[in-house]
Each structure stands twice: as structure tokens, then as C-alpha cells.
C-alpha positions in Angstrom: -0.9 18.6 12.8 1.9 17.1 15.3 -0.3 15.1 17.8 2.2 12.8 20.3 1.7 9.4 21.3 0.6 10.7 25.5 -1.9 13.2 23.9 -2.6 10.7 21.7 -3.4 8.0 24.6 -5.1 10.3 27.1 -7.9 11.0 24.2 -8.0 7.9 23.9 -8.4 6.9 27.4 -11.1 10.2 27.8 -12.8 8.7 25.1 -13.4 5.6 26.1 -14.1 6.6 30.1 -17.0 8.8 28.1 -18.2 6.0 26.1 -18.2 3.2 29.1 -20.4 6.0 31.0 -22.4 6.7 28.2 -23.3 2.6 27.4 -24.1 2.2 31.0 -27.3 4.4 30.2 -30.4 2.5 29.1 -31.4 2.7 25.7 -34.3 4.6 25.9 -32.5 7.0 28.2 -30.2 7.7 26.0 -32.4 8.1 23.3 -34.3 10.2 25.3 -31.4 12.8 25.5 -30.1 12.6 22.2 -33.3 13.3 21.0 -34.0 16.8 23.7 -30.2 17.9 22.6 -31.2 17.3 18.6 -34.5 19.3 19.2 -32.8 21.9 20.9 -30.1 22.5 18.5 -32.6 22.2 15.8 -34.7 24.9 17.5 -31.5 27.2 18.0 -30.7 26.5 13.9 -34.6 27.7 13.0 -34.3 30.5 15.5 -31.3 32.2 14.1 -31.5 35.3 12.3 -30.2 35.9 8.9 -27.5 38.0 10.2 -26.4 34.9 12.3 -26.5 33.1 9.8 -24.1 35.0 7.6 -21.8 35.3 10.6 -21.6 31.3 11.2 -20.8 30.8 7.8 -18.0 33.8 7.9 -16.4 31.4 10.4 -16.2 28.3 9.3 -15.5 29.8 5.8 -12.0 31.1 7.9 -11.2 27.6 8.6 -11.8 25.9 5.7 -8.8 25.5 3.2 -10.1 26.2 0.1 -12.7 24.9 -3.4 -15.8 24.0 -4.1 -17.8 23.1 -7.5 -20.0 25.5 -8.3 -18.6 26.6 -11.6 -18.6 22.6 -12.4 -22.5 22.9 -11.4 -23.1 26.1 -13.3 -21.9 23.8 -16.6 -23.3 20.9 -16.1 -26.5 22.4 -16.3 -25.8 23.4 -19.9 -24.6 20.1 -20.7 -27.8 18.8 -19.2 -30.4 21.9 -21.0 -28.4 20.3 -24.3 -28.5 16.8 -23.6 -32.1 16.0 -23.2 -32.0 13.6 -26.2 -29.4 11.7 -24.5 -31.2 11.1 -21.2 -29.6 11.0 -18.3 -26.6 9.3 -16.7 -27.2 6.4 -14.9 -26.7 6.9 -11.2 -24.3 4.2 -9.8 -25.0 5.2 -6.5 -22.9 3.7 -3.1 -20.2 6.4 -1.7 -17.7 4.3 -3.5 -19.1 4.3 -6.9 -19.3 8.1 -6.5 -15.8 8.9 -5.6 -14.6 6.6 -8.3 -16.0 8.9 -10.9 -13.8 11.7 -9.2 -10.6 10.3 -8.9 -7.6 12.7 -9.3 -6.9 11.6 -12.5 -5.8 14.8 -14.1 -4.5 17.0 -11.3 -5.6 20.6 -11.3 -2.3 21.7 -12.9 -2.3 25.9 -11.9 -3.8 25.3 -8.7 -5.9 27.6 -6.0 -4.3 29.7 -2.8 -5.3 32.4 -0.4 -6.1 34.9 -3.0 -8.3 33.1 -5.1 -10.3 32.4 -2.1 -9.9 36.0 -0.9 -11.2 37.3 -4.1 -14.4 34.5 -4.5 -15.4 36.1 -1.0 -14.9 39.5 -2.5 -17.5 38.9 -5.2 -20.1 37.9 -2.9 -19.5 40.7 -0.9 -19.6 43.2 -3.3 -23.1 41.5 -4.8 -24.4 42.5 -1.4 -22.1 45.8 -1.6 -23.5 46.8 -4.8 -27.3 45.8 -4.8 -28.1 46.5 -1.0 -31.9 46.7 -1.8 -32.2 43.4 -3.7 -29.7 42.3 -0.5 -32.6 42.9 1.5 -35.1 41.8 -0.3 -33.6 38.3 -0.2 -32.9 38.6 3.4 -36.5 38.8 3.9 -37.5 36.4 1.7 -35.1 34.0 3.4 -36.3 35.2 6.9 -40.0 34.1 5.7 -39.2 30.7 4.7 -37.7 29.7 8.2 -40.7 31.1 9.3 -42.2 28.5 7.5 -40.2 25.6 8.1 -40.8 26.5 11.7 -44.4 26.1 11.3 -43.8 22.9 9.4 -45.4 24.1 6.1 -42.2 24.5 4.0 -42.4 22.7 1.0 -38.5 22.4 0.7 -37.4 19.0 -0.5 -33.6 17.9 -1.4 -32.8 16.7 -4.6 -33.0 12.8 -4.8 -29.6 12.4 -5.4 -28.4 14.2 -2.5 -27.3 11.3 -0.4 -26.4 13.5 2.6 -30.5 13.1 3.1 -30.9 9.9 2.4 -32.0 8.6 5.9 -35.7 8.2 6.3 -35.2 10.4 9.3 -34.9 13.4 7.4 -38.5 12.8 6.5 -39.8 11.1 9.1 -38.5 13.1 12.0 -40.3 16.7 12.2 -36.8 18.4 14.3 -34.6 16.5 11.4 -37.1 17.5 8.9 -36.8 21.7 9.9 -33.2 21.2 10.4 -32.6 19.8 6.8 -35.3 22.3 5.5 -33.8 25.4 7.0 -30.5 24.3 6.0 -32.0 24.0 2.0 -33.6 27.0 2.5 -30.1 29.0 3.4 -28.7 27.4 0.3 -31.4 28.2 -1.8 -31.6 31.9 -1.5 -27.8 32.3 -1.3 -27.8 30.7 -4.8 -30.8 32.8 -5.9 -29.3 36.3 -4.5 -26.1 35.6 -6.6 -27.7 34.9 -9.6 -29.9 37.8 -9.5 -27.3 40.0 -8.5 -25.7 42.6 -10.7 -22.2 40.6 -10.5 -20.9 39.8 -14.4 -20.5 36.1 -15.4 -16.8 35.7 -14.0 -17.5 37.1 -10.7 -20.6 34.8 -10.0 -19.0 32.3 -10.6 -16.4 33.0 -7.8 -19.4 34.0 -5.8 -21.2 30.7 -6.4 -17.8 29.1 -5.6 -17.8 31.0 -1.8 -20.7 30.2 -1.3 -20.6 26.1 -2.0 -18.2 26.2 0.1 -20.0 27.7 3.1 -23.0 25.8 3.0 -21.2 22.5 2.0 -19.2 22.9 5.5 -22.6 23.7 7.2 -24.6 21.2 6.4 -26.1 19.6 9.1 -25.2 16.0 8.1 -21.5 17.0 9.1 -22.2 17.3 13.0 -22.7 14.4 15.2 -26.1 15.5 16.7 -27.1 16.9 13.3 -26.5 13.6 11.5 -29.4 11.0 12.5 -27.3 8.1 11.6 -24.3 9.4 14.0 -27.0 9.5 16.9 -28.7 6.0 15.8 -25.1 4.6 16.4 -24.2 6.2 19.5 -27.1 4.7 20.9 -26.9 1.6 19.4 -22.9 1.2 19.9 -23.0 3.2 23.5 -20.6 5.9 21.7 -18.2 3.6 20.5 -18.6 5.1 17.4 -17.2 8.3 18.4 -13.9 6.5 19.9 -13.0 4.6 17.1 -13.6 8.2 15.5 -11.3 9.9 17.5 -9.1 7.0 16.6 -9.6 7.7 12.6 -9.3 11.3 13.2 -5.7 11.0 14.8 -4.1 8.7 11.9 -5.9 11.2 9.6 -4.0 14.6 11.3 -0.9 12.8 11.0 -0.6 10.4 8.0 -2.9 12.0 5.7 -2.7 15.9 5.5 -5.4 16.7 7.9 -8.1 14.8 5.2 -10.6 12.1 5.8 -9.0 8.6 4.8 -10.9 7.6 1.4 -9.9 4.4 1.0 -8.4 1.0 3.1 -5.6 0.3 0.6 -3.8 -2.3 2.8 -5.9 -5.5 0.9 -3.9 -4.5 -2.3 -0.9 -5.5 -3.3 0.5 -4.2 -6.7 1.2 -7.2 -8.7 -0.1 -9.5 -6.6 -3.8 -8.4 -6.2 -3.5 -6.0 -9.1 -2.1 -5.2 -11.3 -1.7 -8.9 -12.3 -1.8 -9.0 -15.8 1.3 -11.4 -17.2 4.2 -9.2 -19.0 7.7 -8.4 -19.1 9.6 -5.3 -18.6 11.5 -5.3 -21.9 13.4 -1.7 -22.0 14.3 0.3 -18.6 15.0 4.0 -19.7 15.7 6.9 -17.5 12.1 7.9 -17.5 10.0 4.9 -17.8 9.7 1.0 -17.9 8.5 -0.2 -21.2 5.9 -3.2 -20.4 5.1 -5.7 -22.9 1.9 -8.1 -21.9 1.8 -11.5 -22.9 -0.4 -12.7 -25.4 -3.7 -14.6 -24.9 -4.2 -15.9 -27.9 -3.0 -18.1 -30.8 -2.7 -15.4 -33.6 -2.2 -11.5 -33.0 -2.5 -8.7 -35.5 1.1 -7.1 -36.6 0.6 -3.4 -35.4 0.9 -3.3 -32.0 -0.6 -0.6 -29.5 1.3 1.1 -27.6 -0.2 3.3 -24.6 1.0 6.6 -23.0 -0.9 7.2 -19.6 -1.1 9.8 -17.5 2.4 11.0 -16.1 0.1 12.5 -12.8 -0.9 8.5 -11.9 0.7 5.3 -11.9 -0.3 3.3 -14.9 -2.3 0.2 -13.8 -5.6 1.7 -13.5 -6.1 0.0 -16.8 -4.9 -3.1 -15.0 -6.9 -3.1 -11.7 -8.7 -6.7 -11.6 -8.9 -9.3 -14.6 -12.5 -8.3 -14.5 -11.8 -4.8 -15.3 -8.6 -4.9 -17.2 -8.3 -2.9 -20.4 -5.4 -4.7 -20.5 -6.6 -8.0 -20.8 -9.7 -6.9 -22.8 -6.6 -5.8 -25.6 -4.4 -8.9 -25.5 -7.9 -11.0 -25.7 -8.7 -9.1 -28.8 -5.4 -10.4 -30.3 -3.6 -7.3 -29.8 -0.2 -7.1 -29.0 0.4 -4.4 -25.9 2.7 -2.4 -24.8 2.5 0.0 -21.8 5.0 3.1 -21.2 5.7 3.1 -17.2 6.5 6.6 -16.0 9.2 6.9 -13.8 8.2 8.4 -10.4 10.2 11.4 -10.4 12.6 13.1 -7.1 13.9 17.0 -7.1 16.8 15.4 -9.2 14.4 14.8 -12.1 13.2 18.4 -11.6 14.9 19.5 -15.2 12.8 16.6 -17.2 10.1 18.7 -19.4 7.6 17.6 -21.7 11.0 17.6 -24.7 12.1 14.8 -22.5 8.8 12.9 -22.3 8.3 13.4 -26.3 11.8 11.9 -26.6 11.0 8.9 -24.1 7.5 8.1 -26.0 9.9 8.0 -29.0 12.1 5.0 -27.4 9.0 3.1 -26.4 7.6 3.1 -29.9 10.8 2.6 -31.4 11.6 -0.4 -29.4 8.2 -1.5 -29.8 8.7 -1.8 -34.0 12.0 -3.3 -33.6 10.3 -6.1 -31.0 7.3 -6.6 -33.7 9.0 -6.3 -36.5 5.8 -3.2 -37.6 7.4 -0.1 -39.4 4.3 1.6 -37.3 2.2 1.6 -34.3 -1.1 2.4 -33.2 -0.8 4.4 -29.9 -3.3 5.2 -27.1 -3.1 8.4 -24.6 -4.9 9.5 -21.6 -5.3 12.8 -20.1 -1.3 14.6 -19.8 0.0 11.8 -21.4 -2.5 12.0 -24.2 -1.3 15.6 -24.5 2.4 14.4 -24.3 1.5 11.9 -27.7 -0.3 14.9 -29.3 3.5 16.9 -28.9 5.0 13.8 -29.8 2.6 13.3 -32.9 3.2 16.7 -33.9 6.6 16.2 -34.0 6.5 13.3 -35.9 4.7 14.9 -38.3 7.2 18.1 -38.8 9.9 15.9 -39.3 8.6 13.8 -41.8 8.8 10.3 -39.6 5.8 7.7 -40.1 5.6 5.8 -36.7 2.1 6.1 -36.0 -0.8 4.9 -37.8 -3.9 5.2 -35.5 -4.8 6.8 -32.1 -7.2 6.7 -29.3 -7.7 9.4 -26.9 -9.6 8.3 -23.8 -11.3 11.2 -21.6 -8.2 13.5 -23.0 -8.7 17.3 -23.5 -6.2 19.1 -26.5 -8.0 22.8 -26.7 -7.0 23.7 -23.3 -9.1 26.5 -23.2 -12.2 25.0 -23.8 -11.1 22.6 -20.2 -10.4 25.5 -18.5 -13.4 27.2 -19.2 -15.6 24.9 -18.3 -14.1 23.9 -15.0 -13.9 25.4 -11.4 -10.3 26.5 -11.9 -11.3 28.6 -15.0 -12.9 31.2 -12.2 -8.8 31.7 -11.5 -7.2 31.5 -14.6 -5.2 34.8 -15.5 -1.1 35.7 -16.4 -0.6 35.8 -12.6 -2.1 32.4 -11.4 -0.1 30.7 -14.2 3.3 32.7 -13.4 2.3 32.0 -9.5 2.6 28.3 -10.2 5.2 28.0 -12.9 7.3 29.7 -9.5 6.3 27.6 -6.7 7.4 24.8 -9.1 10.4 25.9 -10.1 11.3 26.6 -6.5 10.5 23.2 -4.9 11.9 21.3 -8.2 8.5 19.2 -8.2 4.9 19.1 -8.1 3.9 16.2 -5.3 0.9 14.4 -6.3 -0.4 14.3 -2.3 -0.7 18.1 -2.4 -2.6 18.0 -5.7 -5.2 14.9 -4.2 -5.6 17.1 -1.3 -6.4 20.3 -4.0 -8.5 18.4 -5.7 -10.6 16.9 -2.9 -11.3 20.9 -2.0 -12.6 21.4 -5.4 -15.3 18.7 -4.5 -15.8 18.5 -0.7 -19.0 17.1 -0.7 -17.7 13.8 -2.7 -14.4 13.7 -2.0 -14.7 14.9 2.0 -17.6 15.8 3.7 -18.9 11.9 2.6 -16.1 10.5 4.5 -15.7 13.2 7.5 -19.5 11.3 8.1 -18.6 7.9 7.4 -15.0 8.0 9.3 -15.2 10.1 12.4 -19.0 10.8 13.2 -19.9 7.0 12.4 -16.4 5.8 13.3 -16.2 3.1 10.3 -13.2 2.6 8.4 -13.0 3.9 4.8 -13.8 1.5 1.8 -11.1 -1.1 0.8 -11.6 -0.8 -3.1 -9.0 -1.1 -5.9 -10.0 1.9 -7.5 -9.1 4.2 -4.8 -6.2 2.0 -4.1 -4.5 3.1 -7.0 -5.6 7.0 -6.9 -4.1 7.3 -3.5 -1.0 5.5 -4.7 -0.1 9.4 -6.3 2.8 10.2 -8.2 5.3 13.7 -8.2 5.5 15.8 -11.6 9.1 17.3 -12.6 8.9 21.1 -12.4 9.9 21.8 -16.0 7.3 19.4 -17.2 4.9 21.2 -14.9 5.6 24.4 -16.3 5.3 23.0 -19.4 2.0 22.0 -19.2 1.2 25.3 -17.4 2.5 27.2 -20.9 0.0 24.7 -22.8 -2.8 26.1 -20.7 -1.4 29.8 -21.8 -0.7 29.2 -25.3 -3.1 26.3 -26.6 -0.6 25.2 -29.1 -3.0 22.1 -30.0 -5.7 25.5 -31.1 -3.0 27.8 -32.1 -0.3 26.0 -34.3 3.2 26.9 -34.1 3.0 28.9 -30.4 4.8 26.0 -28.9 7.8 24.2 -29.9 8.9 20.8 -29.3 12.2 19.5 -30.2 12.9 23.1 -32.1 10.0 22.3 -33.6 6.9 24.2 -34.1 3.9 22.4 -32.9 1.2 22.1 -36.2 -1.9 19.7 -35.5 -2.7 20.4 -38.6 0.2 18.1 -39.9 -1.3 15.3 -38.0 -3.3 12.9 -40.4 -3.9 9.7 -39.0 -7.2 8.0 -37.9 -8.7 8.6 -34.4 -11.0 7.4 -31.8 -11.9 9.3 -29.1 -13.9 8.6 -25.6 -15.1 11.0 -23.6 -17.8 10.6 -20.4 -20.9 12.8 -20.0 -20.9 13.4 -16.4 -16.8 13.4 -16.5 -16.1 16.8 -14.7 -12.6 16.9 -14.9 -12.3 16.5 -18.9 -15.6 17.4 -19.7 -16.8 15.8 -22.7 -17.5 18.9 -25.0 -13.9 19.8 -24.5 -12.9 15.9 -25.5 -15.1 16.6 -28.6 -12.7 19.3 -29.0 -10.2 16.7 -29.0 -11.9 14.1 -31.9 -12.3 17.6 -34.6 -8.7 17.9 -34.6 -8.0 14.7 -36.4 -10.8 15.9 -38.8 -14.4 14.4 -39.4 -13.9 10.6 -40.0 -12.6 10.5 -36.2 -15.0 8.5 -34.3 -16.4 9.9 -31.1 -17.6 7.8 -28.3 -20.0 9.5 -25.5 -20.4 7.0 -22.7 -22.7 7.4 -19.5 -20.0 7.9 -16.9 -17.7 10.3 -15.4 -14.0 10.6 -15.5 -12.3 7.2 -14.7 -15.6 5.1 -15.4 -15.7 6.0 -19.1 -12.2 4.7 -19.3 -12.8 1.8 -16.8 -16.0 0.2 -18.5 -16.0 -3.1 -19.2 -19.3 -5.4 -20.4 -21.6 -5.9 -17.2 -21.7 -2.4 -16.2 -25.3 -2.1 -15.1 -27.3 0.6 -16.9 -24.2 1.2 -18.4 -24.5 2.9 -22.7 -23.1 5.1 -25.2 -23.2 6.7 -28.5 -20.7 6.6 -31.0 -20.6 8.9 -34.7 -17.8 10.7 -36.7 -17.4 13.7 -35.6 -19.1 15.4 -38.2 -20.0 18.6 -36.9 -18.4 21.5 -35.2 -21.3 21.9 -32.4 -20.9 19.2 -29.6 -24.6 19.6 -29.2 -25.7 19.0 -32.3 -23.6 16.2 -32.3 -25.0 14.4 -29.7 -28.5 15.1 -30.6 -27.9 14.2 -34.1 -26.3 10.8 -32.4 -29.9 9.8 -30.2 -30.4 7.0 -33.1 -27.0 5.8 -32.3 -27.3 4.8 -28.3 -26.2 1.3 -27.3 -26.4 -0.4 -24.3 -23.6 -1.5 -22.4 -19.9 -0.8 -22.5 -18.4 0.8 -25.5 -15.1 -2.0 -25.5 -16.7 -4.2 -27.8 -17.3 -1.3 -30.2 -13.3 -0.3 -29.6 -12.4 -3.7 -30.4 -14.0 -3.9 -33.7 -12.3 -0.3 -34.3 -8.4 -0.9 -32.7 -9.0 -4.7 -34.8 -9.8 -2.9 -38.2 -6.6 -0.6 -37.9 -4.1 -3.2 -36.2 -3.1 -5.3 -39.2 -3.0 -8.9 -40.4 -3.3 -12.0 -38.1 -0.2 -13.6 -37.3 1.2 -16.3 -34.9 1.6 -14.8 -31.3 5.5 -14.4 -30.9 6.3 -17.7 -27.8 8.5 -15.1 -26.4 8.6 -11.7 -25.2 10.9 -9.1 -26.4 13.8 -9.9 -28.7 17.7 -10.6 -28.8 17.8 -7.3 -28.5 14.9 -6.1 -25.9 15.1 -9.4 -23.3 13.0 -9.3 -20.7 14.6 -7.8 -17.2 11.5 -7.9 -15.2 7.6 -9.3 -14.7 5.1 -7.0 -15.4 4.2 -4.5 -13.7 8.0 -3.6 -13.0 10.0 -1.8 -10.5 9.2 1.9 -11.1 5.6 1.2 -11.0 6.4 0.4 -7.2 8.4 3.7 -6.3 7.0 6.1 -3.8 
């Protein structure tokens, strides 16, 4: 949205004339008013009719762009049905904490439009289409519960962890109370309907996914006189709140693709307030800086490690604070590091596919051994660039070249199937959503890593949104200044021929299905692959859910050790000691079930973060001791920059 700087600056100047008036008001005037308006509106929410109802919904679902979670939901109920040995995930709470876990990590690589939409609204139509008496039986039952929330005797209560109802006032207040009950009770029987209704698995699911995304726009939390917080501070700030939210909601329309802000990144400073960790650039390729971190301590062990992250993100997210740096929780272990850099790509990178990248992990390790002195490696790889090593592996393996001795695969998914099944985008996945985004990538040459944050942040409005629609424009704060977020909105571009490369994984699962892929003229084989493995995956990780990373650790056969930790997504990677409440549980992976895996593994649940447990493991498979080399890089590898490099700062 194009706003100018005069349309800009009379808001602005309306705004504040309507704030000065509104802070002349006493207090309890004020109050007074906000109050009648809230009851009113509450009234006119309790009053409507179903059919209202329905029709509100059908209009903001029009406006809104597109996702939800449901399907991720419908899952993690099974994971949860399963896991009852396990307990439950500790909740870290704070909006920050939450979002963390969220992060876009692995973009949604196939991607939503119009029609996917279009055809999750068809569903739920044709649930009502198809069962019109059960339609109406649900109508009623959903007419007689405002009834009762009217009357006060509805006995509707959110779930604890909802923090959109976290303020007393939703209890406390009896107009806030109805308004939050009638607003549960819509989503209640909306939920029910579906899963009654005669619809077959696929098609609720898309249902399910409409319908989040109705009720997450309508709930009342997301309107000013509907959030008691928003009214608290207009009378407490005089509606200042409300200007500086204007104020948020401008730079948001223009600088940040019509999305709440999540983060303040302008404390954070890549290599000066992270990524800090002392290195050297010691080989610039076409593709990607090749880091290696300086040792912290006397002796290290002669296999180095060499890690491929994600090419979707910028690589420091191991290297965030000293605190929380896997970085400097490896080179404190005595192992000697080495970090691939991906080059940010531009439409002139648009030919580099995953070929390229297997070739480029290639260089790194190569340069690595000749550094060292090791004939091998130990590698790590996370998410696309843990499925970029498993090509690479594989290829190894066909070709008869020993390089690598041990891996570990943090919150990395190789049966590609088993991802997209259980995740939101697996409601879409067919021939024609795949060729639909192999095309749009072809034609732009690139994949920008803004569009997929802003995807991604559909596919979870509540977290990744709604939270910070509330805490940026209705309470008028500024987002959070944390180093987490920093570094997910610092997003990177994928090249189109990689892009379609990973799309063709997604279509073939050549991990699953050896020899449907080739790489390097070579057929991919997994089965090849013989090497040891450890593999981390998170239980409330939504985005590489952790059944599908067990998926990952039976590949490499049933030695591989399998860590489960008690986080989602980025936390399970990003977990030093100190977490609190933080634990895991670790086996081979013995079994083909995940969930007789993890109940079998109840006896094995530790407390705290599974790094130490890692460092015994990586420590064990890294080598003898030797003296820590006084300089980085070699005669032939000298240093050309300090860590964390120049590509690492592209845009």
C-alpha cells in the first residue's frame, strides 16, 4: 500500500487533534464511555443471529490473504494422544518466546494462492451443502449457547494457554466475559459441525483450515474496544496509544508488506552484537564463504565438523549471543569448526540448483581436509541444507569417495512425504500446486525469502500476526528487540532451479524411493549411505515435525541416536544449558514406530539441554587430541576475512 508523506502527516495531525481531545476528558469520564461503547458492542455480538454471524465471517474471510493451522492442530493432537508418557512441553510463555519457536526456518517451499483458499471455503460449504439437517441442528445448538452466555450461565472457558484471554478482565468483567464466551462458543461449534460432517479426511482439513482462519480474524482481542488492555491504555495514555498506532501501522503498509512489525532489529549489528564468534573466512567460492572459528582451547580433536545450514536463512542463528552459540559450545568442546556461508542469491544466480550446492558442499569439505590435514569430516545439516548433505552424501557414496565419517541432522526432515502430510500445506499438495510453483519460479528467476515470511506468517496468524496487530497498533508499543527475530527477519532469496529442485524432492522422495532423483548423473541410493548419525528433532516443532525427523534417524539404520527435546522448531536447535524446564530423551532408533519409540524412551528423559549429551557424542566420533593449529587456514586457504564474512551481510 502507497501512503504519501501529506496523507501520511494529516493522519497524523487527525490523530493527535483526537487524542489531545480525548485526554482532556477526566478519567472516570472516559472510562465511563469506553465502558457504555464496550457494553453495547458486546450486546450487538450476543445479539446476532447465526446467519449474521456466518455473514461477518464471509467478509472478513474476503479480506484476509490467506492460511491458518488447523491441519498442524488436527496433528498435534495425535502427537499429543501418543505422547502421554513424555509429558508435556514446557510452556515458555512471553509473545517472544512463542514466535521464536515459529520462526521461518524452513520456508513453505510449494506455497498457497487464491485457489487453495477458494477450494478450503468450498469444503465448508459443501459440509453445510451436503448435510443441511445436521447444518441445522448445529445452528440451533449454537443459537442456544448464546442464549446462554447471554444469561451468564455459559460454562465456556478458553484454554489456559490462549494468551489472547489472558487479562483478568476476561473474567472479571461480565460484558468481556459474554463477548469472549460467545466468541468460543462460535468457534466451538464451527469446529464440532466439521468434524461431524460427512466431508472425507482431506476435505476437513481444508474446512478446518477456512474456518481458523475466520474465527482467528474475529476474535475479539483484535479490535480496540474488544481488547480490554487497548481500552485500559486509552484511558490511561489519553489515546496516545492509538497515535503511536497509527504511526506503526503506516511504516508497516509501506516497509513491511502490509504485516505487523515482529521484531525491533535496529539494536543488532551482525558481527558486532552477533554473530561475534572469532573466525576467518578461509575460502570465498561463487556460492558461499567457507568460515573457520578459532579455537578455544589448547588441544582439539583431528576430524573437524563441518556444518551446512539452511540455504532459506542466513547462517548465524547458531551464532546469536555467546550465551547461546552452538558455535562456541563446539570450539569449547575442542572441536575444530567450519561453517559453509550461503551466498545470497540475485535473478543472475537463478540457474544454481541443488547439483551446484552438492558440488559447493564438496569444496568446503575438501578445503576443510586439506586445512586439517583429516582424510574425513564429520558434517552437520539443518533443514534444506541437511537435505542438500543427504544429496551430497548420496553421492559420495555412488562414487566410491570417503569424506564423511559422522553426521548430525538437527530438526531436518528426509521422507518428504511424511512433512508434508503432517503439515498445513499437505491439505494442497497435488501435480498442479507443485507444477504452479516450479512456474512462478522459473518465471521470476528466484524465490524471495520476504514473500515466503509473509506465507508463513498466514499459516500461523494467531502467533505470528494477530499477537502483534494487538501489541503494535491497538496498544501502540513497538515490536520486541530480540536477536532471535533479528536474524529470521534478516531473510534470504532461493535460486529458481534450486527451488524447483526441492519442489521435485517433495514429488519424488528420492531419500524414500532410491534412484528417482539424480545428482551429478547419479542416482540418489540412501541405502549406500553407512556412516553414524545423530539426529534432533523437537516435539512441539511444527514445521519439521518430529515423527517425520524420526523418519530422518531410520535411514542411517538402528544405531543412529535420536534426540527428542521439549521445544519447537528453532528452540530444539538453539538450547543451550539454563533453559528452564528445559529436557529430552535420547535412544537408537530401534524401532520403526515413532511412538513406540518415545514410549519405550520414558526411562530415558533428562533434564536440561541435550548439548552436553551431543558433546560426549560429536567428541567420541571426532578423533584424537591434538595441539590447536596457532593459525587459521593454511599456505594454501589464508584467511581473507573475520568471521562472519561479507556474504553473510548481503541483502
Amino acid at each position: 500500500m502507497a501512503t504519501n508523506t501529506a496523507s501520511a502527516g494529516r493522519a497524523r495531525t487527525t490523530a493527535a487533534a483526537g487524542a489531545k481531545r480525548a485526554a482532556g476528558k477526566t478519567a472516570a469520564a472516559t472510562t465511563a464511555a469506553v465502558r457504555t461503547t464496550a457494553a453495547a458492542g458486546a450486546r450487538r455480538v450476543v445479539g446476532k443471529t447465526a446467519n449474521t454471524a456466518t455473514a461477518a465471517a464471509t467478509r472478513v474471510a474476503k479480506k484476509a490473504r490467506s492460511a491458518a493451522d488447523t491441519a498442524a492442530k488436527l496433528s498435534g493432537s495425535a502427537s499429543k494422544a501418543g505422547l502421554s508418557a513424555l509429558g508435556t512441553a514446557s510452556d515458555l510463555g512471553g509473545l517472544v518466546a512463542e514466535v521464536s519457536r515459529n520462526t521461518l526456518a524452513i520456508n513453505p517451499l510449494i506455497g498457497l494462492n487464491k485457489r487453495d483458499v477458494a477450494s478450503a471455503a468450498g469444503s465448508l460449504l459443501k459440509a453445510v451443502a451436503s448435510t443441511p439437517r445436521r447444518a441445522s441442528t448445529h445452528l440451533g445448538r449454537y443459537v442456544k449457547e448464546l442464549g446462554q452466555v447471554a444469561k451468564g450461565k455459559s460454562e465456556l472457558v478458553p484454554d489456559p494457554k490462549d494468551r489472547r484471554f489472558a487479562d483478568p478482565a476476561w473474567k472479571s468483567n461480565a460484558l468481556y466475559a459474554r463477548l469472549m464466551q460467545s466468541y468460543l462458543a462460535t468457534q466451538k461449534e464451527l469446529s464440532h459441525f466439521i468434524e461431524q460432517s460427512a466431508l472425507n479426511k482431506l476435505e476437513k482439513g481444508r474446512a478446518h483450515f477456512f474456518a481458523s482462519l475466520i474465527t482467528d480474524a474475529l476474535a475479539p482481542s483484535n479490535w480496540v474496544l474488544g481488547n480490554p488492555a487497548a481500552v485500559r491504555k486509552i484511558v490511561d495514555t489519553g489515546g496516545d496509544n492509538l497515535v503511536k498506532g497509527l504511526k506503526n501501522l503506516i511504516h508497516d503498509a509501506r516497509h513491511n508488506h502490509m504485516l505487523p512489525s515482529m521484531v525491533d532489529a535496529t539494536p543488532f549489528k551482525v558481527g558486532e552484537t552477533i554473530a561475534t564468534s572469532p573466525g576467518q573466512v578461509v575460502l570465498r567460492h561463487e556460492m558461499f564463504e567457507l568460515l573457520q572459528f578459532a579455537p578455544t582451547t589448547p588441544q582439539v580433536h583431528a576430524r573437524p565438523l563441518v556444518m551446512s545450514p539452511p540455504q532459506v536463512n542466513k547462517y548465524y542463528a547458531i551464532d546469536l549471543t555467546p550465551d547461546k552459540s552452538l558455535v562456541k559450545w563446539a570450539t569449547d568442546s575442542g572441536v575444530q569448526l567450519f561453517v559453509v556461508s550461503w551466498r545470497n542469491p540475485t535473478v543472475e544466480h537463478r540457474h544454481w540448483g541443488l547439483d551446484d550446492y552438492v558440488r559447493a558442499l564438496d569444496a568446503a569439505v575438501d578445503a576443510t581436509c586439506k586445512i586439517t590435514g583429516s582424510p574425513d569430516v564429520n558434517m552437520w545439516g539443518t533443514c534444506s541444507g541437511g537435505m542438500t548433505l543427504a544429496a551430497y552424501l548420496a553421492w559420495l557414496a555412488a562414487t566410491g569417495k570417503p569424506k564423511v565419517a559422522n553426521t548430525t541432522w538437527a530438526v531436518c526432515v528426509l521422507d518428504t512425504e511424511a512433512a508434508i502430510e503432517d503439515s498445513t500445506l499437505g491439505l494442497f499438495n497435488s501435480p498442479a500446486t507443485i507444477r504452479a510453483a516450479k512456474a512462478r519460479s522459473r518465471r521470476k528467476g528466484f524465490v524471495d525469502g520476504a514473500e515466503m515470511a509473509s506465507m508463513f506468517a498466514w499459516l500461523r496468524p494467531n502467533d505470528l500476526i494477530w499477537n502483534y496487530w494487538v501489541n503494535n497498533y491497538l496498544l501502540g508499543n513497538r515490536p520486541p528487540a530480540y536477536d532471535v527475530l533479528a536474524w529470521n527477519a534478516d531473510t534470504t532469496r532461493l535460486p529458481g532451479q534450486f527451488h524447483c529442485d526441492l519442489l521435485e524432492m517433495v514429488e519424488k522422495n528420492p531419500y524414500i524411493n532410491a534412484c528417482t532423483l539424480e545428482v551429478l548423473g547419479v542416482p540418489v541410493d540412501m541405502g549406500q549411505v553407512k556412516l553414524g548419525a545423530y539426529v534432533i528433532a523437537g516435539i512441539t516443532d511444527h514445521i519439521t515435525p518430529w515423527r517425520a525427523c524420526y523418519g530422518t534417524a531410520r535411514l542411517f539404520g538402528p544405531e543412529t541416536t535420536f534426540v527428542l527435546a521439549n521445544a519447537g522448531h528453532l528452540q530444539s536447535m538453539i538450547n543451550p544449558p539454563g533453559v528452564p524446564k528445559a529436557f529430552f530423551f535420547s535412544g537408537p532408533a530401534a524401532t520403526d514406530d515413532p511412538m513406540a519409540w518415545a514410549e519405550g524412551a520414558q526411562p530415558s528423559k533428562q533434564e536440561g539441554s541435550w548439548w552436553p549429551h551431543w558433546r560426549e557424542w560429536i567428541k567420541g566420533k571426532s578423533g584424537e587430541l591434538k595441539p590447536a593449529p596457532a593459525k587459521l587456514g593454511s599456505r594454501k586457504y589464508r584467511p581473507l576475512a573475520p568471521a562472519p564474512g561479507t556474504y553473510v551481510m548481503e541483502r
